[in-house]
Each structure stands twice: as C-alpha cells, then as structure tokens.
C-alpha positions, -999 to 999 in steps of 0.1 A, spaced: -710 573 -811 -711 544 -785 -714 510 -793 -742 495 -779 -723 466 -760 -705 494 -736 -740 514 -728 -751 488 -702 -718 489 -687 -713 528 -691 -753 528 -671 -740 507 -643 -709 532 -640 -730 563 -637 -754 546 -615 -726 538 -593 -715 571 -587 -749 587 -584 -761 562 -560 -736 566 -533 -744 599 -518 -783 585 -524 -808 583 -496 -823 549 -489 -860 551 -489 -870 509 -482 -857 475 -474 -876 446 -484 -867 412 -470 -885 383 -482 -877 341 -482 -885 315 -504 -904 297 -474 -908 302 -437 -904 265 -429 -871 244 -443 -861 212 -429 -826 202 -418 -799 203 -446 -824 219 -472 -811 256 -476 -832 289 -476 -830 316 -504 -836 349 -488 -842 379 -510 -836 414 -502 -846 442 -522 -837 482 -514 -853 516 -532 -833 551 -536 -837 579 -547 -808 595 -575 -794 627 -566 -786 639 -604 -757 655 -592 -730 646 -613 -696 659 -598 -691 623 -582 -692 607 -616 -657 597 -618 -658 588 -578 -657 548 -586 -646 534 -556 -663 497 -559 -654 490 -524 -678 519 -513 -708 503 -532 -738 495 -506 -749 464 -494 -774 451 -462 -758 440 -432 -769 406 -437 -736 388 -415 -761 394 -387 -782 362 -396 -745 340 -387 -745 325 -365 -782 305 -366 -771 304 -406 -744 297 -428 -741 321 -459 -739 297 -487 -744 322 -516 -747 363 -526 -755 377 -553 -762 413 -567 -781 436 -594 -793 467 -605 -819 489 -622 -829 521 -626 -860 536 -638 -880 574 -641 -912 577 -623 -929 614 -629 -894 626 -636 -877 612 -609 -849 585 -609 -848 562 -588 -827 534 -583 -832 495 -570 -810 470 -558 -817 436 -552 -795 409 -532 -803 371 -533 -788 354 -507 -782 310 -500 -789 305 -465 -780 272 -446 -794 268 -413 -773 254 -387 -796 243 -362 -829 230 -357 -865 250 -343 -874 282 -347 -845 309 -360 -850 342 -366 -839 361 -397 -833 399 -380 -840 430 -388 -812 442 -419 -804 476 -424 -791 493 -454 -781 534 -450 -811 547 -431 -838 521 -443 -843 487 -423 -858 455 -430 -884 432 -406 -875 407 -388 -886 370 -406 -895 337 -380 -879 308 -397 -890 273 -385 -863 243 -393 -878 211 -391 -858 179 -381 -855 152 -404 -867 150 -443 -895 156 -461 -925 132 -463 -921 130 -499 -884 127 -499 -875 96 -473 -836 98 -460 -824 72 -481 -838 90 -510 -822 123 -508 -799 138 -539 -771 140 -518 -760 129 -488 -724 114 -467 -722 84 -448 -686 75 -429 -671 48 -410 -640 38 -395 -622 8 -395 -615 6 -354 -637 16 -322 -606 26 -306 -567 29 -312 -536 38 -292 -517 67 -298 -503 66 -332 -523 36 -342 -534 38 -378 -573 46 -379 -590 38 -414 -616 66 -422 -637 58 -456 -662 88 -469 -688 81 -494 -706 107 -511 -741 92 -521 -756 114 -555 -788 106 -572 -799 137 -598 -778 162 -620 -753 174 -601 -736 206 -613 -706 213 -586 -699 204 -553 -669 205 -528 -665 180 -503 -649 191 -470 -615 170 -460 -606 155 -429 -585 176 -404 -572 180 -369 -548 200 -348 -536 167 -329 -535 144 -353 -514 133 -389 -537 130 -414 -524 107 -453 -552 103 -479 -549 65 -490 -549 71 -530 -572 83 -552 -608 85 -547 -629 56 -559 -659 61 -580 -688 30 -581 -724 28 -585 -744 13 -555 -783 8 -546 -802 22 -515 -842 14 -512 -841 10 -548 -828 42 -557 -796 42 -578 -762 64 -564 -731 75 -577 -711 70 -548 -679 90 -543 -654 71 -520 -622 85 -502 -601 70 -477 -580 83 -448 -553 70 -428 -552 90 -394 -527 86 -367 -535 109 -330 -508 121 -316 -526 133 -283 -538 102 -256 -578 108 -252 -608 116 -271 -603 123 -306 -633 146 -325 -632 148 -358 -649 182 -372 -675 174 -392 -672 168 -431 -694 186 -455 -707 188 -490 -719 219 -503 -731 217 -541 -758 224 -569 -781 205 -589 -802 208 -616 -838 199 -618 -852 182 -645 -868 214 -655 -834 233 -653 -838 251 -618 -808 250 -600 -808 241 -567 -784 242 -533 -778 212 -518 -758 203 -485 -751 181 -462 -727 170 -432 -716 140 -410 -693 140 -382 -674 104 -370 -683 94 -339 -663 97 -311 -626 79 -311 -609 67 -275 -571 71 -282 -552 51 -255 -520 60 -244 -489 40 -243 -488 10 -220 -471 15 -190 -451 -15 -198 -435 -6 -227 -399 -6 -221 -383 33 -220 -364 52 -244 -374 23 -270 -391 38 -300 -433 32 -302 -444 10 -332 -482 3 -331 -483 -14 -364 -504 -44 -375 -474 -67 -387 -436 -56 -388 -407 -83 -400 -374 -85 -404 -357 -100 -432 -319 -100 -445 -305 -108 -477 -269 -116 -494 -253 -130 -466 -239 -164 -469 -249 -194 -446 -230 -197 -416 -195 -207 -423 -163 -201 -436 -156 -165 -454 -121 -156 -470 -101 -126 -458 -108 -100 -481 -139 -110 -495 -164 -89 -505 -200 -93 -494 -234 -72 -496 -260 -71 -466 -291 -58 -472 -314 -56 -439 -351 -45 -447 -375 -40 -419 -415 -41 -432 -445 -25 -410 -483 -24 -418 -503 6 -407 -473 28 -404 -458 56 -423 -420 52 -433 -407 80 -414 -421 66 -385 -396 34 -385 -364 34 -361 -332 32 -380 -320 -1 -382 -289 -12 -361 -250 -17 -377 -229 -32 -356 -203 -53 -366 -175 -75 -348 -143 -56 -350 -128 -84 -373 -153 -72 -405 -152 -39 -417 -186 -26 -430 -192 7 -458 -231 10 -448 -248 32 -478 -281 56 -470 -310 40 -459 -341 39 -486 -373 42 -470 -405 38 -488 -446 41 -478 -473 28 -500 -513 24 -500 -528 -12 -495 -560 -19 -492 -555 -20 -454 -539 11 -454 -502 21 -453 -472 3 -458 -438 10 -449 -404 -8 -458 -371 5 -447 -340 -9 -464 -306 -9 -452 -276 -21 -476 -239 -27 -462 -206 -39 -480 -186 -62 -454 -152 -71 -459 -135 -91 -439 -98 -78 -424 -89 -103 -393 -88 -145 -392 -102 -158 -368 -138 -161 -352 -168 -135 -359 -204 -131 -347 -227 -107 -366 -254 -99 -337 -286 -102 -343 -313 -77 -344 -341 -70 -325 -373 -46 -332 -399 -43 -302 -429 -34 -315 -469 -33 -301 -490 -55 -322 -524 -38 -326 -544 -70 -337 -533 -87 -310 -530 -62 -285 -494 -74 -272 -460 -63 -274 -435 -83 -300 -407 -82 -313 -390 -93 -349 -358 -108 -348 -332 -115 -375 -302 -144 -355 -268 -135 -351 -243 -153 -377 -210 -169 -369 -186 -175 -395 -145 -183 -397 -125 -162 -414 -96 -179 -431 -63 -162 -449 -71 -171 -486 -52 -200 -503 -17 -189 -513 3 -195 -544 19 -232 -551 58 -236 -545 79 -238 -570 89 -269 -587 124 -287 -575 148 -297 -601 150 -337 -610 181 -356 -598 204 -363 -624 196 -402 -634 232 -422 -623 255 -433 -651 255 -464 -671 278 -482 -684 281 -488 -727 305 -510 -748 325 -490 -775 327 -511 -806 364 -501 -809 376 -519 -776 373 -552 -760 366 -540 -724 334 -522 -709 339 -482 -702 315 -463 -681 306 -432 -697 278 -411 -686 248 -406 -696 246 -369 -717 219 -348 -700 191 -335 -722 190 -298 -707 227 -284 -690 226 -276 -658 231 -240 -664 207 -236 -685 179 -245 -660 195 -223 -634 198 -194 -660 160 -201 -667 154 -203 -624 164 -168 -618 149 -153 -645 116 -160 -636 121 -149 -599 132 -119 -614 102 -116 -637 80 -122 -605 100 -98 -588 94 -68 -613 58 -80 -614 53 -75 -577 69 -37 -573 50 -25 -604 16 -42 -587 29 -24 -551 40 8 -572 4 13 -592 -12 6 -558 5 36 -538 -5 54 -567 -44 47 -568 -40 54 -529 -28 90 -536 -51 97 -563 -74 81 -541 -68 103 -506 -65 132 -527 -102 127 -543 -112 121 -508 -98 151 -495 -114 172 -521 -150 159 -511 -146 159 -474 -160 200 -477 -187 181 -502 -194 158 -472 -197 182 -444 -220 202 -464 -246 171 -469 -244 164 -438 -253 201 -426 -278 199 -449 -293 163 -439 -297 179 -402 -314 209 -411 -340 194 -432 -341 166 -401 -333 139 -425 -338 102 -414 -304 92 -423 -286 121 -405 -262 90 -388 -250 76 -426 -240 111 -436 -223 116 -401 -200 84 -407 -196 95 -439 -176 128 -434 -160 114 -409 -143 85 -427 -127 114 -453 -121 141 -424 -104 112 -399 -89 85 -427 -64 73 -397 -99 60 -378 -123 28 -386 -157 43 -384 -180 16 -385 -212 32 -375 -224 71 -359 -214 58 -324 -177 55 -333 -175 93 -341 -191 102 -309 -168 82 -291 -142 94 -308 -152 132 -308 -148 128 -266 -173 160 -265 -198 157 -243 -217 184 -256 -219 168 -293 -227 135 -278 -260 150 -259 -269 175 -288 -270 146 -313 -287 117 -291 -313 144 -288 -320 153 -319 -317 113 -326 -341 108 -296 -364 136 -309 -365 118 -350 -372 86 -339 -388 84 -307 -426 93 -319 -438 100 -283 -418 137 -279 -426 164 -294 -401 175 -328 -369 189 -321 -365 229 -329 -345 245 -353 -324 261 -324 -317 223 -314 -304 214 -351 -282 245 -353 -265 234 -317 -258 202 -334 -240 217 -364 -221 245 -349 -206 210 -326 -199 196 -356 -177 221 -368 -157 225 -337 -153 188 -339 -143 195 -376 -118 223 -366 -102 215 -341 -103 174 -334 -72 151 -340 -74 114 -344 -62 89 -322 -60 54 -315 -82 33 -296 -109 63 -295 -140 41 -300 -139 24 -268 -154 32 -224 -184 53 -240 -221 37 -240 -236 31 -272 -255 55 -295 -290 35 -292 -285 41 -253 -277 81 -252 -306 81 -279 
C-alpha cells in the first residue's frame, strides 16, 4: 500500500521519465503586460504541451539534469533574469496522456524603448516573438519620491588624490511590506574598499510619505590616478501587497563620476604618500630637558595619529638614538577605528632608554611629511629633539675618621701634696675601634663579591635563555616577512641582538650595516620600500623569499665585529 503523501512525489518521478523521450507539440509565451516602465520588472509566463510515450523501460532513467526547459537565456541581454520557477501536470484526454509544463519567469529590463522578447524554443516546438515597450520614468500614479523602494548615494568629496579617503553613504528608502531584499556592495578593481561600521537604520520623510531608510557607509581609497567609476549598486527584493500579492521590486544608482588626481609633482621622492585630513605627533614619558642619571631607566612612547587613513598605511616611525643611550624598542601597535568622518589610525611606538655614557646627548627630533587634503598643502608634524646631561650617579659617603684623643689633664691625688699629671682614661681602647674598622671593610668586602658573583650568574643563565630563543627569534622573524608584517624591522633587531650579543643594535639599520651584504641591504630596503611606500605596487612572494634565504646566510655564516655600524647610509635612505 502507498501512503498518500509519496503518490504526488512517486507521479512527478514517473512523469519525469516518461517525458524525456516525449515529443513537444506547443510553446506558449505570454507576459503580464506589454508596457513596463523603468525599474518595474515583467513576469513572463511560458507554457509547453507533450505528448507521453507510455513506454516504460526509461522509468528508472532519472537524470534531473536532463529534465527540459525553454531556452529563455536568449532574452539577456535587453533583460535581467530575476526569477524561475517550474511545475507540472499531467492529465488523459480520449485516452491519451499528455503532459504540461509551465515556467514563470521575473524579468528586469535593462534599458529603455522598445525590447523584444524572442522567439523560445523548447525540443521541436517554438514560441512567438513578444514587443515589449519600457517607458522612462514612473508611473503617473506612483510619483518618484513615492516609490516602495528606491537608493539614493552621495559622496563626501567632488574629487580626491590618489589614496585620499572618499566617504560614500547608501541609503535604501522603503515604504510597504517588504519581504527580502539584497543590496548590492560597493566594489572596484583599482581601488581599497573598508565599510565604516554597521549599517544605520532611521525613519525619514519624503513628500509626506514615511521611509525606513537603510544607511551604509564606505570609506574608498583609488589606487589608480584618473577617473574613478563606481559600478552601479542595486537592490533586488519583494514586497507584499496589502492584499498578499507578492511583488518584485528593484532598483539601481550609480555615483557619479570621481577625478582621482595624482601625486604632486612636488612631493619630495622616496618619502612615503600620506593624504590624510590631520596627522600629529605626540611623545610621552620622557623627562623635560635636563639632567638624567647613568643607568636610569626611562620609557618613550612615540604615537603618530592620522585621519582618513587606514593603519597600515602609516610609515614606521624613526629610532635613532645618540650613541650615549641605549634603546630596547618593543613592536609597534597599530590600530584603525570608524569616526564619524571616517577612518582613524594611531600608530604607537614604545622604547626603554638607558643611559650608558656621561656626558652630552641629543635625541633628534622627528619629522612626518604629510599632504593635508583640507587644505590642499603639504605639512609636516614634528616632535623637537631633546638634550639632556648625563651624570655618573651619586656615590657612597666616606667613611668616618677616628676623633683625636683629647690631651691629658692634670688631677691632685688626695694622698700627696704635689700635682701629678695622669691621663685621661679613654672610653673605647684604641684597638677596639681598629678591630671594629676592619671588620666592616671586610663585611663590605664579602658583600661586594657575592653581589659580583650572583651577577655573573644571572648573566649565564641569562645568555643561555637567550641562546635558546635565538632559533625562536629567527623563526618570527621568517614568519613576520612572509605574512609582510608592518614591524618586520623590530623583529630583525630582535634576532639579531641574541644571534650577535658582542654588537649594540639599536635599530634595523645597524644590522644592515653590520651584515656588509649588499645583496641583504637591497633585498630588504625593497621590500621596506614596497610596505610603506603606498605609490608601488606590493612586493611578490618571490621578493620575500630572497629576503629570507639572505637572512640565513647572514645567520650562518656572519661574525661580529667592532665598529660595524658605521660608512653605510641609513635605512630610511636605501628604503
């Protein structure tokens, strides 16, 4: 016995197999109108008769893929095919089965004036062709601002230089029921595209007719000098009539038309390009300029802050230091967030200085160009040098000197009739004060080797856990050029300190001067050159495996020696 909710299913399975080696005996094609205006959306309906061969040694021949269907992809491209949708029946007529199939199809047209639907053909039956007039504009009864659904956009700029932020808002205006929709996002080949948050949701009034307006905005940045052209956005969706049809509904807008000048021609070379709306400088935990004790420990943290400019896009920030203060720089943080305005980027640089030599020392100062794109002009942000004196720090107090002995008096004995000069008895013996003298030098003394003897010790323990995380070091630093990290210079410094502990590395260009290879110095100011310089094109992978494999012969087969950071030009320079 079969159950009665598998015979509809079990009908379409034999129909399917009957009707493929059927002959096709007519194809109906009919729309819902022959006149549509722009954005409204056509439902086309196509109906096809057959009769069933009975035959039934194809019954188990259930190849879905074979099943038949109108060539309807020949009404692309004059329209878009929204929508398709397919069903069957089968019915006896004086004995004889035949079969019908009916397709419903959601046409869109793409153009304006008169399209043509053509002729469809389905086996050996074909359709006639249908005249489709598209009328510009809207409906008399349905005025532009009161459609269900349509997409207005704006940009914040009528032109911007290359890499200038560009501030695109969409707003989706819906009056009515809507059941789905997609919305279309921005996109182009030659240009970096961030959504600014989350989409925004607000009601808003046009011609008295109330809108849910759906707003999202874009931050854009060309990459290309020229003529940027945005594809168009659209919104395909349904709603539902206060009767319960359901109903297509569609619409597109493209931005207009975007200049995208290049760089100025007097912008200096080989210095990065920041078009940002405001950048600053600013430094913290630094003390005024003064004195500073040998050996003192300070913490320098340099953060550099740009407006309408992704993180990634800001230059690393420069580490030099005057040979007389030693600097541990840690790995840059870099951070982008969503203002109202658009991006904002910070970029944080934190350094321990110590200072290791009296004497005089200038910290430089640091200077950012950068093309101010309110303005129009170039800048730059500056943070002054600092001078300070260093001074040995204040040493212990000498010892105390013994008192001189106060000089004898003279004291009349009660026994005898003349004076006799006996002296004065001393409260502490003499000894006594120098038995008490050297035992405290030699308390000091045994204080002072078990201090130096601890110390040697942490050193060992110390060199050894170094040496056992230079491989740990390497390998970040393989790691950070593969994935082209930003920080690629912190990690180089920081191998190098544990592979070469008898050299000062203060920053990436001491290693390069020290490495006296040529071919690591080039490699690495190009890939440098490539990260940070927005105006080339990214470096290749085939570039970031040079750079590693002259790492490792650096790592293999280099040496220290003295005096090896000095009569090569700076990093900033090869870069």
């Amino acid at each position: 016995m079969v159950k009665p909710t598998l015979f509809p299913l079990a009908l379409l399975l034999v129909f399917t197999a009957l009707i493929l080696p059927a002959q096709a005996s007519s194809l109906v094609a009919e729309p819902d109108r022959t006149q549509i205006y722009e954005g409204e959306v056509l439902t086309l309906t196509v109906q096809g008769s057959l009769e069933i061969d009975l035959n039934l040694s194809n019954l188990f021949d259930l190849d879905l893929t074979r099943l038949p269907a109108p060539d309807i992809e020949q009404v692309e491209p004059a329209f878009e095919i929204l929508d398709r949708k397919q069903r069957y029946s089968v019915q006896t007529i004086n004995g004889r089965m035949s079969g019908q199939v009916t397709w419903t199809y959601q046409l869109a047209p793409t153009t304006t004036g008169s399209l043509t639907i053509p002729a469809l053909t389905f086996q050996d039956a074909q359709s006639e062709p249908i005249r489709i007039d598209v009328v510009a504009g809207t409906p008399p009864d349905q005025p532009d601002a009161s459609r269900d659904i349509f997409i207005e956009l704006s940009a914040d700029k009528a032109e911007v230089y290359v890499q200038e932020q560009l501030v695109l808002t969409v707003q989706l205006f819906i009056s009515g029921n809507l059941i789905r929709g997609e919305l279309s996002e921005p996109e182009h080949p030659d240009a970096v595209i961030e959504p600014l948050g989350k989409q925004q949701e607000f009601t808003r009034y046009r011609d008295g007719v109330r809108y849910r307006v759906v707003e999202r905005r874009y931050a854009i940045f060309p990459q290309q000098p020229g003529q940027l052209n945005l594809p168009p956005l659209r919104f395909e969706g349904q709603t539902r009539s206060p009767g319960g049809q359901l109903r297509f509904v569609r619409d597109h807008q493209q931005l207009y038309e975007v200049p995208v000048k290049p760089v100025p021609d007097t912008w200096p070379a080989n210095t990065p390009w920041l078009p940002a709306s405001s950048l600053a400088l600013a430094e913290d935990g630094l003390p005024p300029p003064g004195e500073l004790a040998l050996g003192s420990n300070l913490n320098r943290k340099v953060t550099l802050l740009a407006g309408g400019l992704p993180a990634e896009a800001l230059p690393p920030l420069p580490g030099q230091v005057p040979a007389a203060i030693r600097s541990y720089p840690e790995q840059a943080l870099r951070n982008t967030e969503t203002t109202g305005e658009g991006l904002q980027a910070a970029l944080q640089q934190s350094s321990a200085l110590v200072p290791v030599q009296a004497g005089e020392a200038v910290i430089p100062e640091i200077r950012i160009p950068w093309w101010n794109t309110r303005t129009g002009e170039p800048e730059e942000a500056v943070l002054p040098e600092r001078r300070y004196t260093i001074i040995p720090q204040a040493g212990a107090a000498p010892a105390a000197r013994p008192a001189t002995p106060p000089p004898s008096e003279p004291v009349t004995r009660p026994d005898a009739g003349t004076d006799v000069t006996v002296p004065r008895p001393e409260t502490t013996p003499l000894w006594l004060w120098t038995t008490l003298t050297f035992a405290l030098l030699w308390l000091i003394t045994l204080a002072l080797w078990w201090r130096h003897h601890r110390a040697a010790v942490s050193d060992r323990a110390a060199t050894e856990t170094e040496d056992s995380n230079e491989a740990a070091a390497f390998n970040r630093l393989r790691q950070a050029i593969q994935r082209a990290d930003a920080d690629i210079a912190g990690h180089l410094v920081r191998w190098a300190r544990l592979r070469f502990q008898q050299e000062r590395f203060d920053s990436a260009q001491d290693v390069i001067r020290f490495s006296s290879d040529p071919d690591l110095q080039a490699r690495f100011g190009k890939v440098q050159a490539r990260l940070y310089a927005q105006q080339q094109p990214p470096e290749s992978g085939e570039e970031r495996k040079q750079l590693i494999a002259a790492l490792e012969q650096l790592r293999r087969h280099k040496t220290g020696h003295k005096d090896s950071r000095h009569g090569l030009p700076s990093l900033h320079q090869l870069s």
